[in-house]
N, C-alpha and C positions, 0 to 999 in steps of 0.2 A: 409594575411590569409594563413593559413598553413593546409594541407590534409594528412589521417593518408594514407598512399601509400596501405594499405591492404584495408580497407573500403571506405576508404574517406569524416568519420565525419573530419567536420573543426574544427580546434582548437579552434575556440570561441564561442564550445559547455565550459558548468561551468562546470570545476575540470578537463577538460579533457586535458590528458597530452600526449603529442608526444617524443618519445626514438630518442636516436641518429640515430637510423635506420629508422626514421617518421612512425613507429608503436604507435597508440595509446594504453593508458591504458585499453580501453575496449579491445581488440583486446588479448591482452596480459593472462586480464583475464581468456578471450575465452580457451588462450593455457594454462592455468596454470588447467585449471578441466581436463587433461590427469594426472596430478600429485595427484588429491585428492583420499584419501579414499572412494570408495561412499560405500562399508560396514558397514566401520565404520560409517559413515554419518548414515545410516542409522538403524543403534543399536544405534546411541545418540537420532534421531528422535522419535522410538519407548518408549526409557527411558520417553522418554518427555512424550510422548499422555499417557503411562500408569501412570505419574505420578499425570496426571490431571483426566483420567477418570473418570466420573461417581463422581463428587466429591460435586456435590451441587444439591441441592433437585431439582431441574428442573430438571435433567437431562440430562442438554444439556453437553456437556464434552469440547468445544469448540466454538467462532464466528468464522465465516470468512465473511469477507467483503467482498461481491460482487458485482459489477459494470454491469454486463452483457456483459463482455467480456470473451474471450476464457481462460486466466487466472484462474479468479478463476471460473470458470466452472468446469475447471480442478482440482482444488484444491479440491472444495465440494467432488466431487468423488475421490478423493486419500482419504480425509477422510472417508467416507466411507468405502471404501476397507482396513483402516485400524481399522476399530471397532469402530470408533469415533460416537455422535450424534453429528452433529453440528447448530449452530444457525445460520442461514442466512441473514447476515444484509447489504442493502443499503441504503446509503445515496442519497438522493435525488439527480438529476442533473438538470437543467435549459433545458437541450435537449436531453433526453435518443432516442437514435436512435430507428427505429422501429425492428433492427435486436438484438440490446441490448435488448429491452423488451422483445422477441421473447428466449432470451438464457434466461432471467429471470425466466421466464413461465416453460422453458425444465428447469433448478434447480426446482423448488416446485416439477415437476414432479417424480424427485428422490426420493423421498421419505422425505424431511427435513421440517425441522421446515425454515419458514423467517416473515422477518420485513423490512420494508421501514419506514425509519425516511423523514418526508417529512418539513424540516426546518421553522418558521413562516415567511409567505413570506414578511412581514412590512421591518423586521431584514435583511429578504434576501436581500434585495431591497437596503440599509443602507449599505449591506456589498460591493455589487457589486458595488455602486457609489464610495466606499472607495478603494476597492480594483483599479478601475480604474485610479482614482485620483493619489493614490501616488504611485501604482508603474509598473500600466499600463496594467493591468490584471484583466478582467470583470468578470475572472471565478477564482477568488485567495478565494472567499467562497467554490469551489467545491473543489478545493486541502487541503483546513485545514479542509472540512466535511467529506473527507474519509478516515480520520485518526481521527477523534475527536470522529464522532457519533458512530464507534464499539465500541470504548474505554467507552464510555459512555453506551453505551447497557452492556459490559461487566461489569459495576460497578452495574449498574441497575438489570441488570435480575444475579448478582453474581456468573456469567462464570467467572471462572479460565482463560486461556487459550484463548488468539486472534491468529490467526494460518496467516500472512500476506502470499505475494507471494514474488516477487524479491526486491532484494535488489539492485535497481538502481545503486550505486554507484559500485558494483560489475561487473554488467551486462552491465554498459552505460558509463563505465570509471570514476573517483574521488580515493580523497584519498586513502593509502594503510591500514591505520587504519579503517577507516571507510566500506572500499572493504571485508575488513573479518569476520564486525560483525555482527552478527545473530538478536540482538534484537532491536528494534524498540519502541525507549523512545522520550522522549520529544524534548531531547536534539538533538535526527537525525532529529526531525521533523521542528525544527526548522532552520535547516542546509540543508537540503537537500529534503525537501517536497514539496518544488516546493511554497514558502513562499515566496519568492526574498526580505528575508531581513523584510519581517512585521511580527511581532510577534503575536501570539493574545494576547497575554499581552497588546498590543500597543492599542487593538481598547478600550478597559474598558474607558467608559465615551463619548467617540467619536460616533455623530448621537446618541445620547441619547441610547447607547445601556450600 
């Protein structure tokens, strides 16, 4: 096992890559945002939010999935402060900490619209024994519900616009294709969602789901 000599993530973290110098690829990342545009960055961000605004009868001009973490905490109020209404959506977890619910509570208080999809717990129950089973991961239903159920609020309530946070692969080291893409389709979620490899394709018919 091998240590990136800056951090000291081991290399058998997934995608992550160590340089002749044993710098890893997140590290690397780190230095490369002294070289971006954050101007620019931020006249493409604004193109974006005005091009959704206000675009569907709710209202709402955006989701953003929130967890009750510092993240999208943060995220809620950058929208805000930039004109945006956004819709507030969590996905249920098996053990929201009492400091998560507690950041939950301080979001409503902002001012926004939320929702909590709270999964049928028979299914839930089907997914965690599944998820245990084949690939060793009791919480592999929470990693594919926080990317499934906004996706699903945003088809449902006909928001435009899911406004996610980091792009893991960026920020935690992986590929260089993947380190620079902005959007978040199926095809990342399946690669890098923290899926190890089970598809939801995979469960259709499995525990009678």
């Amino acid at each position: 096992m091998n240590y990136c000599k800056r951090c000291v993530m081991p290399d058998t973290k997934p995608d992550l890559k160590l340089d002749d110098e044993g710098i890893c690829s997140a590290c690397r990342s780190y230095e490369n945002r002294k070289a971006v545009d954050w101007a620019s960055r931020e006249r493409e961000l604004m193109e974006i939010l005005a091009r959704y605004r206000s675009q569907n009868q709710s209202g709402w001009d955006c989701i953003v999935p929130v967890s009750g973490g510092k993240d999208s905490t943060y995220q809620v109020i950058r929208m805000l402060q930039m004109g945006m209404n956004p819709l507030c959506v969590t996905a249920t977890t098996c053990d929201l900490s009492d400091i998560g619910r507690k950041n939950i509570e301080n979001i409503k208080r902002l001012g926004v619209d939320y929702v909590e999809f709270s999964p049928n717990k028979q299914v839930r129950r089907k997914l965690n024994r599944i998820g245990l089973t084949m690939v060793g991961d009791i919480s592999w239903p929470e990693h594919a519900g926080i990317f499934t159920i906004p996706v699903k609020a945003a088809v449902q309530f006909k928001v435009p616009l899911i406004v996610w946070g980091e792009n893991s692969q960026n920020e935690y080291g992986g590929p260089a294709a993947a380190a620079g893409n902005n959007v978040l389709n199926r095809r990342w979620l399946e690669e890098f969602g923290g899926l190890l490899g089970l598809r939801v394709s995979d469960l259709v018919g499995m525990e009678g789901i």
